[in-house]
C-alpha positions in Angstrom: 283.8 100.2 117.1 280.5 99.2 118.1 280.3 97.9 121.5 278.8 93.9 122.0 276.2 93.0 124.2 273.5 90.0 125.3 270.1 90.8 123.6 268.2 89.5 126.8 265.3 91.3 126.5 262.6 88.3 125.8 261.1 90.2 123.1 264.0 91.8 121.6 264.8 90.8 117.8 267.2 88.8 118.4 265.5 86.9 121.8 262.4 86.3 119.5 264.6 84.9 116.8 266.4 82.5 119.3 263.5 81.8 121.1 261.9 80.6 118.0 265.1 78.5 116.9 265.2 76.4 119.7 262.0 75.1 119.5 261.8 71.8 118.6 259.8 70.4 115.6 255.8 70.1 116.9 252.5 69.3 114.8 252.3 73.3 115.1 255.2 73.8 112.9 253.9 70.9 111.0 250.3 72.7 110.6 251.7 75.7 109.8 254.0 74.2 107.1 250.9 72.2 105.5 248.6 75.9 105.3 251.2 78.1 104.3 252.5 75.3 101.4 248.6 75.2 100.4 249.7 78.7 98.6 252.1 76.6 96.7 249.8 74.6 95.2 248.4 76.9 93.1 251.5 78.4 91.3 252.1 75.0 89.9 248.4 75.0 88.7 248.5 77.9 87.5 252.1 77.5 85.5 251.1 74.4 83.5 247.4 75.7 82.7 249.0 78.2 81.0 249.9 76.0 78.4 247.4 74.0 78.1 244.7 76.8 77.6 247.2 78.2 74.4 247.0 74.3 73.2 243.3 74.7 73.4 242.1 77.9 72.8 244.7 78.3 69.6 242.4 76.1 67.8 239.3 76.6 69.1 239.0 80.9 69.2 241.4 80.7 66.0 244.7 82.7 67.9 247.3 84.1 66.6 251.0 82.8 67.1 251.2 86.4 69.3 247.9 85.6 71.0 248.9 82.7 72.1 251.9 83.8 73.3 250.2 86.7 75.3 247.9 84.3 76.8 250.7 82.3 78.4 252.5 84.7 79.7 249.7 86.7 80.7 250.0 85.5 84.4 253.9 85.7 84.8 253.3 90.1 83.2 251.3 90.3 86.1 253.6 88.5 88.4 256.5 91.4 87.9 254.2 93.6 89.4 252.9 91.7 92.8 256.3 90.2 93.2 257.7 94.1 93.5 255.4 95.8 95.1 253.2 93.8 97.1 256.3 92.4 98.5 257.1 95.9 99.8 253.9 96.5 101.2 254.2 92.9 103.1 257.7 94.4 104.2 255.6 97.4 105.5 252.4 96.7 106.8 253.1 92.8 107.8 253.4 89.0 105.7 249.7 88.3 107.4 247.4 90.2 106.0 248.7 90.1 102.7 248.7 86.4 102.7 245.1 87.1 103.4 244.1 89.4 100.9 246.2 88.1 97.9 244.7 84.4 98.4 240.9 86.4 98.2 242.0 88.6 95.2 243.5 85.2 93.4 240.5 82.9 94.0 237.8 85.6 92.9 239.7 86.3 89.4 240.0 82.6 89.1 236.2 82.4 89.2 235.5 85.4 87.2 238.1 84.5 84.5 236.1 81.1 83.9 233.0 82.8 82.6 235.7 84.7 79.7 233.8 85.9 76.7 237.0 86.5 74.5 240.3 86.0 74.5 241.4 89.7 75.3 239.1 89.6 78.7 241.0 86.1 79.4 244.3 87.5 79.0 243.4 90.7 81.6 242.1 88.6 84.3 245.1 86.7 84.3 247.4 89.1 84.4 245.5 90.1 87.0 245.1 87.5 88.8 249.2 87.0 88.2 249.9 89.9 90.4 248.2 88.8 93.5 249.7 84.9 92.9 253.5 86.1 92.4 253.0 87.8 96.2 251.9 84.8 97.6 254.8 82.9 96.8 257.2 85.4 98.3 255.3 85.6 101.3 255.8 81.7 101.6 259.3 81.8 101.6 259.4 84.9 103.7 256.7 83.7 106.5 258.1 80.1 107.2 261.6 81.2 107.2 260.6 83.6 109.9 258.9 81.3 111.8 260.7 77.8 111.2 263.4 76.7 113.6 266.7 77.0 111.9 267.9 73.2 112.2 265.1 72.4 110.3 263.8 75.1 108.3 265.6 73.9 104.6 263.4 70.2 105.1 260.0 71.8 106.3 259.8 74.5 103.7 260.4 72.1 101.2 257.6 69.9 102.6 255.6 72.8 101.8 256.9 73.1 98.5 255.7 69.2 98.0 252.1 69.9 98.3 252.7 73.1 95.9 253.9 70.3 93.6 251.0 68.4 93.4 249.5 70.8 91.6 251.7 70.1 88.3 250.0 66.4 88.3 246.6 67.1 89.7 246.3 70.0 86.6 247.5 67.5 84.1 245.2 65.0 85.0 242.2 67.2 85.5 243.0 68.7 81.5 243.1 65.2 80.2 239.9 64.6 81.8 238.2 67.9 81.2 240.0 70.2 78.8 238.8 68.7 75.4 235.2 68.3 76.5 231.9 69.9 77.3 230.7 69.3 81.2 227.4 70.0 82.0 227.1 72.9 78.8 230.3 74.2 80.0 233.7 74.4 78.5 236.6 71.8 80.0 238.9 74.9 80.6 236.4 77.1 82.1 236.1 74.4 85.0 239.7 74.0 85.5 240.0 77.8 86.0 236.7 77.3 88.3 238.3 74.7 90.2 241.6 76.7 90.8 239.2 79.8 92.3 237.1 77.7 94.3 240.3 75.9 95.5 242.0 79.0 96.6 239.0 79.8 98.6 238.9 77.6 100.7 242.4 77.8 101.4 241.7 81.5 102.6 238.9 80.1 105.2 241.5 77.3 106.5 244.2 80.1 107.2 242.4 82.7 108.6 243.9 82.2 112.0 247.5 82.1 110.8 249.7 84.7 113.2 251.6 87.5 112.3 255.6 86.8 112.0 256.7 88.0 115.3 259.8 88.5 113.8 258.5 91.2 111.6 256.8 92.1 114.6 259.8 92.8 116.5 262.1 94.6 113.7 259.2 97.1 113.7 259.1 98.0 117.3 256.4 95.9 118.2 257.9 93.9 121.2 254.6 93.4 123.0 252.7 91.8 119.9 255.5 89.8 119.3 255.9 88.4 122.5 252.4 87.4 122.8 252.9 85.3 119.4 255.9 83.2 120.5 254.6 83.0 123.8 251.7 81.2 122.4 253.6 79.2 119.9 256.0 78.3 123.3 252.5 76.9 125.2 251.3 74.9 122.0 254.6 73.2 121.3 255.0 72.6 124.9 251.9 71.2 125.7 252.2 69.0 122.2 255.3 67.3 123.1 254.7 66.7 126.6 257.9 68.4 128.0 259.3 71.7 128.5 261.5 73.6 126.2 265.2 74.0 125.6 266.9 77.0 127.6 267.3 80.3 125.4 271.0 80.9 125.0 271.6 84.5 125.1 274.1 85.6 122.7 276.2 88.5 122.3 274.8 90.4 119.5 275.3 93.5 117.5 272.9 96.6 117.8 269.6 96.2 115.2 270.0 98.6 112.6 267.7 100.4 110.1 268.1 98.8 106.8 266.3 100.3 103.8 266.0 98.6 100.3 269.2 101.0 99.1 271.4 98.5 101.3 270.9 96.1 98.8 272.9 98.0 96.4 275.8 98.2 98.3 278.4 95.9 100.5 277.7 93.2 101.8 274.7 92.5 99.7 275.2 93.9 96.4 277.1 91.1 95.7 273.8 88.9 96.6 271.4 90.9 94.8 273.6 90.7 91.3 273.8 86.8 92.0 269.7 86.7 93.0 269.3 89.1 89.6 270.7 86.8 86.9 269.7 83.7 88.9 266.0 85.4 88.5 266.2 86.6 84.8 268.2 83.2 83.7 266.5 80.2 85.5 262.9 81.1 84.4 264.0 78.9 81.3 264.9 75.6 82.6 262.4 76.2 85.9 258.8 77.3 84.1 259.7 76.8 80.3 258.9 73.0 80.5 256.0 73.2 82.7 254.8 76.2 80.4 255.4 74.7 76.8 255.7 71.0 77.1 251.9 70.7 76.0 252.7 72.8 72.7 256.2 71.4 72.4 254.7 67.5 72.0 251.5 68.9 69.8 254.6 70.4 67.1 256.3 67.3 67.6 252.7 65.8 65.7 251.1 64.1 68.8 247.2 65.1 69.4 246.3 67.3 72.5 244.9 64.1 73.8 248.3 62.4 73.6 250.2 65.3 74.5 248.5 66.1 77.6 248.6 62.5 78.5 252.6 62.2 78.2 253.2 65.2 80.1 250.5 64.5 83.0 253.0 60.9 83.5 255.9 63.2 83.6 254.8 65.3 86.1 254.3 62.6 88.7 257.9 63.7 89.1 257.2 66.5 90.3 256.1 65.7 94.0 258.5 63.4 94.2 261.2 65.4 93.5 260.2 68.1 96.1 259.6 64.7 98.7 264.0 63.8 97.6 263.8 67.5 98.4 263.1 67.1 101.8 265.8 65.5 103.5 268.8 66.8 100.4 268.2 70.5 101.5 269.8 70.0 104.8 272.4 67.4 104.2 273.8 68.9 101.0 274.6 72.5 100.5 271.6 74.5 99.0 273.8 76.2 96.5 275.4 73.0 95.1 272.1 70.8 95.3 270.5 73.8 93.1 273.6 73.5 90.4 273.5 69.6 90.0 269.9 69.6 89.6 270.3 72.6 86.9 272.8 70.6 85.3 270.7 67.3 84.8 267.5 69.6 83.7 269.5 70.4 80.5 271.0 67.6 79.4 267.4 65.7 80.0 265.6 68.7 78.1 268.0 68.0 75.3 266.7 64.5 75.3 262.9 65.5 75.3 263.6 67.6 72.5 265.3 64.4 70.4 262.6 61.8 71.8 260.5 60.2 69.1 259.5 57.4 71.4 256.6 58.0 73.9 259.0 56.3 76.7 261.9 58.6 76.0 259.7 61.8 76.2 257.7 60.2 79.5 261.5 59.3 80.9 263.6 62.5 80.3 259.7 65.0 81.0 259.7 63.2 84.8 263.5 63.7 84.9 263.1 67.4 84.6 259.9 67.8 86.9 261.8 65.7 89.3 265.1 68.4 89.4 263.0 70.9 88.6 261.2 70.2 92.3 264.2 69.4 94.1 265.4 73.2 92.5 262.8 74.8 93.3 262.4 73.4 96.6 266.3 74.5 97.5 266.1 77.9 95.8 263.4 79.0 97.8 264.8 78.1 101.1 268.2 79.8 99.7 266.7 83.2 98.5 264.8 83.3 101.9 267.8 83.2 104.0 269.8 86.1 102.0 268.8 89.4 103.5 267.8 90.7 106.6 264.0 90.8 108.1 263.2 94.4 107.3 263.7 94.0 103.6 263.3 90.4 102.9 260.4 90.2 101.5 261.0 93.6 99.3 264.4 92.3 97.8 263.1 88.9 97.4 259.8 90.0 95.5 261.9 92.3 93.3 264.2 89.6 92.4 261.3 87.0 91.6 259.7 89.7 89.2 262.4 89.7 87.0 261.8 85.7 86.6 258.4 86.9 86.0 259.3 89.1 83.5 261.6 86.6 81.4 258.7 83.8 82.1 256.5 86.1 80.4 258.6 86.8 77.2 259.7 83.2 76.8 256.8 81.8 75.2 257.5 84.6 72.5 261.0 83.5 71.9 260.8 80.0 72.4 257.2 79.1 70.2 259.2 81.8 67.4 262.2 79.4 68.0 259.8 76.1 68.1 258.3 77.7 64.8 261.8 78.5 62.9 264.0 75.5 64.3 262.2 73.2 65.8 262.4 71.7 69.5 265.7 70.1 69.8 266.8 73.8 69.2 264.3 75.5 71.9 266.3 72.6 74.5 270.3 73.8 73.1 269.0 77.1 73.6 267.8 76.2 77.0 270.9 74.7 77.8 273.3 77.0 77.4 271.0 79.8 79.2 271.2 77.4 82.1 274.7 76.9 82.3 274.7 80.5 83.0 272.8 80.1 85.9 275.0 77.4 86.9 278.3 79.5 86.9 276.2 82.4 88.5 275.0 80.9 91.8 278.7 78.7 91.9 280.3 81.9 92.0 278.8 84.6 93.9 276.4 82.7 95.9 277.4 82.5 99.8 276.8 79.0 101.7 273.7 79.4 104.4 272.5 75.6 105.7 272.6 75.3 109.3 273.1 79.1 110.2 270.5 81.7 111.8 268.6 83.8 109.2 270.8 86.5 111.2 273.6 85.3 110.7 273.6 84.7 106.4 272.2 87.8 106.5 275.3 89.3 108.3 272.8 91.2 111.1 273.2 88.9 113.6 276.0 87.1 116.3 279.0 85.9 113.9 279.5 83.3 116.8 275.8 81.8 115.5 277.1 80.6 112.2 276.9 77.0 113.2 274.0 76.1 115.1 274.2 76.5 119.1 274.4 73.4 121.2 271.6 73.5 124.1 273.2 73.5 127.4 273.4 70.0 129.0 273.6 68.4 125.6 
């Protein structure tokens, strides 16, 4: 039996992780929060102008059903690969400077794939520029978990899922505005993937002092460095509130131990993986398919691009505003369970958009499912955060993801073939039932995490810390 002891070392794993969970909530967790979910912002741009450039550029360069296709799922192909192994590398060499790096890759493609000659050099650079985007989100939800108090980490990562969410409204509204018309000799879509490079850009220059995780600092014998970085994060939120800090609480902990990727095959987390796997390859469909197709889905229902794009820009108002109910619901109801109902009410509302004939009905049930699909996405990324220990959670996370990727990149095949054959009421039952799958997936085999320590869901830490600690005094 392995013998129990206090981690007191101040710059021990486990000190830096308790020192970091008892701080209170400060405009620096606040800053970080709004700079990190700046990343955000861009997978929802990018998601939804993947639909609208196939509405566009169908017509206009004369695709094929297949090219089409190819074009939307361009960025999600390239997403399997960033999602596996840039993951690893930020597992290896640190969550900073890839979050650097990836931002500066994405905005540069965005830029170059604006001045697109054909549609073969469009579809490269975003696949490209896929790869580089997919890491970026799993260095979100890997970075702020590793940095966010536990109390309050479910409520401030989905803040920063919020102002990823604006992009679904902001990209709708800009392709109404733009994507139809000529500015200044120059192609509406080529200024929306202008705007989306430029955009990323200056994200890169307003994070370019963002710390390393001193977590990830201190899993890979680093003590020093990450001492430094939580002593400074101690002094800032100290100084910004005007009072000192709680007291540590030392707790009895077991021994850090190596953990490679392998682990993940085998107890206690195999069972997480299998449940993070088919979550991954079966929620891409209710999750991206709307955002993806809803532009194509409205233009075969008979309504112009004009009125398509319109609809579906009112429907995703819902989508900040779902990630805003997302806020305060992460950390009051179970992640796992708020994830289910909202899965639940995406497909019976996708069976309504798919029946709609009335622009109200399709406005109605399209903000329904932005609205669960931001309170979803909000929750799932907090949850698939908090599954597996520091040393690997970026790598099993990123692996996971890519299989989304991958079915997010095949489902414009099957459902446009589907569209084509059946029409969309059938592409929504088809949805449906893929989702109930998902449902009875996380139900089953996925464990309950709100209110613990990232050690403890991830079964590396105190088992005393699976409720959160009381400061002494209190």
């Amino acid at each position: 039996m392995t013998d129990l002891k206090p981690d007191l070392s101040g710059s021990g794993p486990r000190q830096i992780a308790a020192r970091l969970d008892r701080l209170p909530v400060s405009r620096w967790h606040w800053k970080l929060v709004t700079l990190v979910g700046l990343a955000t912002f861009f997978d929802s741009y990018e998601i939804f102008m993947s639909g609208i450039l196939g509405s566009v550029l169908k017509k206009s360069w004369h695709l094929t059903s297949f090219s089409t296709s190819l074009l939307v799922g361009a960025p999600f192909f390239g997403m399997i690969f960033g999602a596996i192994f840039l993951g690893m590398l930020s597992d290896r060499f640190g969550r900073r400077q890839l979050f650097m790096y990836n931002l500066a890759a994405y905005s540069l493609l965005g830029v170059v794939a604006a001045f697109s000659v054909n549609v073969e050099m469009l579809i490269a650079l975003r696949l490209v520029s896929g790869v580089f985007l997919a890491a970026e989100l799993i260095l979100v939800d890997t970075y702020l978990s590793e940095l966010l108090p536990r109390t309050a980490r479910g409520r401030l990562i989905s803040v920063a899922y919020a102002i990823g969410f604006l992009g679904t409204p902001v990209v709708a509204g800009l392709g109404g505005l733009l994507i139809v018309k000529t500015h200044f000799l120059i192609d509406g879509w080529r200024w929306m993937l202008l705007a989306g490079g430029i955009g990323a850009l200056l994200v890169f220059w307003l994070r370019r002092h963002l710390p390393e995780s001193p977590r990830w600092l201190a899993e890979r014998n680093r003590p020093q460095e990450a001492d430094a970085v939580v002593s400074e994060v101690e002094r800032t939120v100290e100084r910004q509130l005007g009072r000192s800090l709680p007291e540590v609480q030392p707790a009895v902990l077991t021994p850090v131990k190596k953990i490679r990727f392998r682990a993940m095959f085998r107890p206690p987390y195999l069972k997480r993986t299998v449940m993070m796997w088919i979550f991954q390859i079966t929620q891409t469909v209710g999750q991206y398919g709307f955002a993806s197709l809803a532009t194509l889905i409205l233009v075969s229902k008979g309504y112009t691009i004009q009125s398509s794009l319109l609809y579906t820009a009112v429907s995703f108002i819902g989508a900040p505003v779902g990630a805003l109910l997302a806020v305060p619901l992460v950390e009051r109801v179970e992640r796992k369970h708020l994830i289910i109902g909202g899965l639940v009410l995406i497909a019976v509302a996708g069976i309504v958009f798919g029946n709609g004939t009335s622009a109200a009905v399709i406005v109605i049930a399209g903000a329904v499912i932005t609205v669960c699909n931001s309170v979803v996405s909000s929750a799932w990324h907090v949850y698939q955060a908090e599954l597996f220990p520091t040393q690997v959670r970026s790598t099993a996370g990123g692996v996971a993801y890519s299989l989304s990727r991958l079915t997010a990149g095949l489902l414009p095949f099957g459902a446009l073939a589907i569209l084509d054959g059946f029409g969309p009421t059938q592409v929504f039952v088809v949805a449906a039932v893929i989702t109930t799958v998902t449902c009875l997936d996380l139900g089953i085999l996925g464990p309950r995490t709100n209110g613990r320590a990232l050690e403890a869901v991830a079964g590396t830490g105190d088992r005393a810390t699976a409720e959160p600690v009381p400061q002494r005094g209190a």
